[in-house]
C-alpha positions in Angstrom: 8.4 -11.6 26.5 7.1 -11.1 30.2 9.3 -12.2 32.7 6.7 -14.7 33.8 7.3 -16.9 30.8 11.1 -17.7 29.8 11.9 -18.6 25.9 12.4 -22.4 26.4 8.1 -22.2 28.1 7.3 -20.4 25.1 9.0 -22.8 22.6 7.5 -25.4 24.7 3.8 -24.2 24.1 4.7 -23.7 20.8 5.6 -27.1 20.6 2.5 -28.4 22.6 0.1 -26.3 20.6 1.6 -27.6 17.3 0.6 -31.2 18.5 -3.3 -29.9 19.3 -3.7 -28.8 16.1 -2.9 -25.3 15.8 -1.1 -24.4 12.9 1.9 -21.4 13.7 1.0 -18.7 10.6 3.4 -16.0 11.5 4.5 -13.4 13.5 3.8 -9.8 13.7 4.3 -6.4 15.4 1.2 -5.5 18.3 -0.9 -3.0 15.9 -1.6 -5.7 13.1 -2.4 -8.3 15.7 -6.6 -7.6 15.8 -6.4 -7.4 12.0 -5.1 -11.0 11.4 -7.1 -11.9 14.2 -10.6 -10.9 12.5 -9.8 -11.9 9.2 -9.1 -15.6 10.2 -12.3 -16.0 12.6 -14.0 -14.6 9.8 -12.4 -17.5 7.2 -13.9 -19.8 10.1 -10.7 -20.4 12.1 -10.2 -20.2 15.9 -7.4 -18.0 16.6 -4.3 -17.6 19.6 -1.9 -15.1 19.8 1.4 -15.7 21.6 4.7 -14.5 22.5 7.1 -14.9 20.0 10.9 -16.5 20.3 12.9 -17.6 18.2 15.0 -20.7 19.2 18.4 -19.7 19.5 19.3 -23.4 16.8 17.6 -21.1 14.1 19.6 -18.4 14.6 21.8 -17.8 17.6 22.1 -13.9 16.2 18.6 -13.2 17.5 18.6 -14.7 21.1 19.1 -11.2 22.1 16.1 -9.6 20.0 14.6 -6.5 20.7 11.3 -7.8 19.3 11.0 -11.3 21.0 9.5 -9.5 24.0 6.8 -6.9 21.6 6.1 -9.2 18.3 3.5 -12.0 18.7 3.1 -15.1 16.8 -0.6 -16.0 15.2 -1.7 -19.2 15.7 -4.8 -20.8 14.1 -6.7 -23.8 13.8 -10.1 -24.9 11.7 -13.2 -24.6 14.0 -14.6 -28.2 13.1 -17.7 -28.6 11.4 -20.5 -29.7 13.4 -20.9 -33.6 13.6 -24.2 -35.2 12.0 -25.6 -36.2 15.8 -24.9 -32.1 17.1 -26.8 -31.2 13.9 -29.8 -33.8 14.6 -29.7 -32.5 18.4 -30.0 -28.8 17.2 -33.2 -29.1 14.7 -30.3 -28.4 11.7 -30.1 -31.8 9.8 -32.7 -31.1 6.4 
């Protein structure tokens, strides 16, 4: 975690990017990150990558964590189909 951002921002963007839609997949060391990254834009989702926490009411044990400032958390959310009027607009509605 940089020490821009403390843990209650982070769980507070989780929490705000939760209610826009983005579902929280998992979290993962650095090196996997542009591998889960690719393989969900490819299945048609848009993709973030955040810091992870974990809030210290799931398990006080791990407020101290090595990992909170190195792992990142994978969040994703279903680019939306285009609407009918977008597809009339762009020449695409057969």
């Amino acid at each position: 975690m940089s020490s821009a951002q403390t843990a209650q921002e982070i769980l507070a963007q989780d929490e705000a990017l939760i209610a826009q839609g983005w579902t929280r997949q998992f979290t993962v060391l650095p090196d996997r990150v542009r591998e889960f990254v690719e393989l969900y834009q490819a299945a048609g989702y848009q993709v973030r990558v955040e810091p992870w926490v974990i809030p210290a009411q799931e398990d006080a044990s791990c407020e101290q964590c090595a990992l909170m400032g190195l792992m990142r958390t994978i969040y994703t959310r279903r680019i939306a189909p285009p609407t009918f009027s977008e597809e009339v607009a762009d020449g695409n509605h057969h």
